[in-house]
C-alpha positions in Angstrom: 16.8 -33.7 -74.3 13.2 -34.7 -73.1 10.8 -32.1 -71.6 11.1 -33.5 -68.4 15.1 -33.3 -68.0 16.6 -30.4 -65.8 17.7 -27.4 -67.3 21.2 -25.7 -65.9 20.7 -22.3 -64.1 23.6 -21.0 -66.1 21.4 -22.1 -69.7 18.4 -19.8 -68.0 20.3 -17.3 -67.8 22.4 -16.7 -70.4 18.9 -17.2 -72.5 17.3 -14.2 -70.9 20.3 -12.4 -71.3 20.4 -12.6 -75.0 16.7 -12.3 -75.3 14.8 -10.9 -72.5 14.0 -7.4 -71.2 17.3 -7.7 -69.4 19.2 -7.5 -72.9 17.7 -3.9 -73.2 19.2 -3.0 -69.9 22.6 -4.2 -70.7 22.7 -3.1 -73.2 21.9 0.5 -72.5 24.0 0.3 -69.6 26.8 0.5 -71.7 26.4 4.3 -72.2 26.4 4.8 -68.1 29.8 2.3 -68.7 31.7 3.9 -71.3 30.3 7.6 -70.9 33.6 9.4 -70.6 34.8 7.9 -73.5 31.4 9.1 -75.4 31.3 12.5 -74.6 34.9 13.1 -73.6 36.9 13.5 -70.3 36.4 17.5 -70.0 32.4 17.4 -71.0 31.7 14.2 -68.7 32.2 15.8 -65.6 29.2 18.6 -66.5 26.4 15.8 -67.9 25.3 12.4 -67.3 22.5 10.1 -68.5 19.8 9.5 -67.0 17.8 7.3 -69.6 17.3 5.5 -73.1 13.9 5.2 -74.3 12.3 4.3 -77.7 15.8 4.6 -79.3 16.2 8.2 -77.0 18.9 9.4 -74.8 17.9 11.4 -72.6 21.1 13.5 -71.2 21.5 16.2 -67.8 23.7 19.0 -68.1 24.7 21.4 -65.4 24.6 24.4 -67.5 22.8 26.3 -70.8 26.4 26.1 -72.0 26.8 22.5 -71.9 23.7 21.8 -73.0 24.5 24.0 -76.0 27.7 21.9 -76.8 26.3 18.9 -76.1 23.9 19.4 -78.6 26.1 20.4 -81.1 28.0 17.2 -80.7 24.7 15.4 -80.8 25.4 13.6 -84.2 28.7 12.4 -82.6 27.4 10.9 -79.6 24.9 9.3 -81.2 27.2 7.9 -83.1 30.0 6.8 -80.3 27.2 5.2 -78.4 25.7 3.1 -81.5 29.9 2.3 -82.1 29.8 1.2 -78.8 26.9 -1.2 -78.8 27.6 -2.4 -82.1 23.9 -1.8 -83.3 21.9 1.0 -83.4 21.0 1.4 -80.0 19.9 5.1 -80.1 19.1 7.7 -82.9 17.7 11.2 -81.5 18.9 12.4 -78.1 17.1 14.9 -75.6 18.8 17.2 -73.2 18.0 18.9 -70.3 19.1 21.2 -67.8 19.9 19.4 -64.0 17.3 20.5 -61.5 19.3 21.9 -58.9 19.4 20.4 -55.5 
C-alpha cells in the first residue's frame, strides 16, 4: 500500500482504539460496566466510581460504614477489577464520603 492510497475509516479507528487515549477510557469504563459484579449486588447500591487515575480508583460511598467495608474489601476489588480488565489496570484505591446534595 502506497502513502498516497486511502485508508478505511473502520482501520482509523480500530487503530486508536488499541492505542490511543481512547484505549485508557475503555478500558477503565469497564469498572462503571461491570461494577455490581465487583463490589457485589448489596454494596453497589451504596458506592460508585467516579474515577481511575495513575493506576487509582477513586470510589463514593454514602456512609462512614460503607466506606469502612469498602475498604476492607479493598484488596479484593482491586483484584476483581484487574480480573476484569485482564491487566493490571489499577493497584491502590481511594475512598470518599458522597457530598450530599
Amino acid at each position: 500500500m502506497s502513502s498516497n492510497d486511502p485508508i478505511k475509516a473502520g482501520d482509523v479507528l480500530a487503530k486508536l482504539v488499541k492505542t490511543g487515549p481512547i484505549a485508557k477510557s475503555l478500558e477503565h469504563a469497564q469498572v462503571w460496566e461491570h461494577w455490581e459484579e465487583i463490589v457485589g449486588k448489596q454494596m453497589a447500591p451504596h458506592c460508585k466510581p467516579v474515577w481511575v487515575r495513575d493506576m487509582t480508583l477513586r470510589i463514593e460511598a454514602d456512609s462512614a460504614v460503607h466506606m469502612n467495608k469498602l475498604a476492607y474489601r479493598q484488596w479484593d476489588i482491586i483484584k476483581r477489577v484487574n480480573r476484569i480488565a485482564k491487566k493490571e489496570l489499577i493497584s491502590d484505591i481511594y475512598i470518599v464520603l458522597m457530598e450530599e446534595t
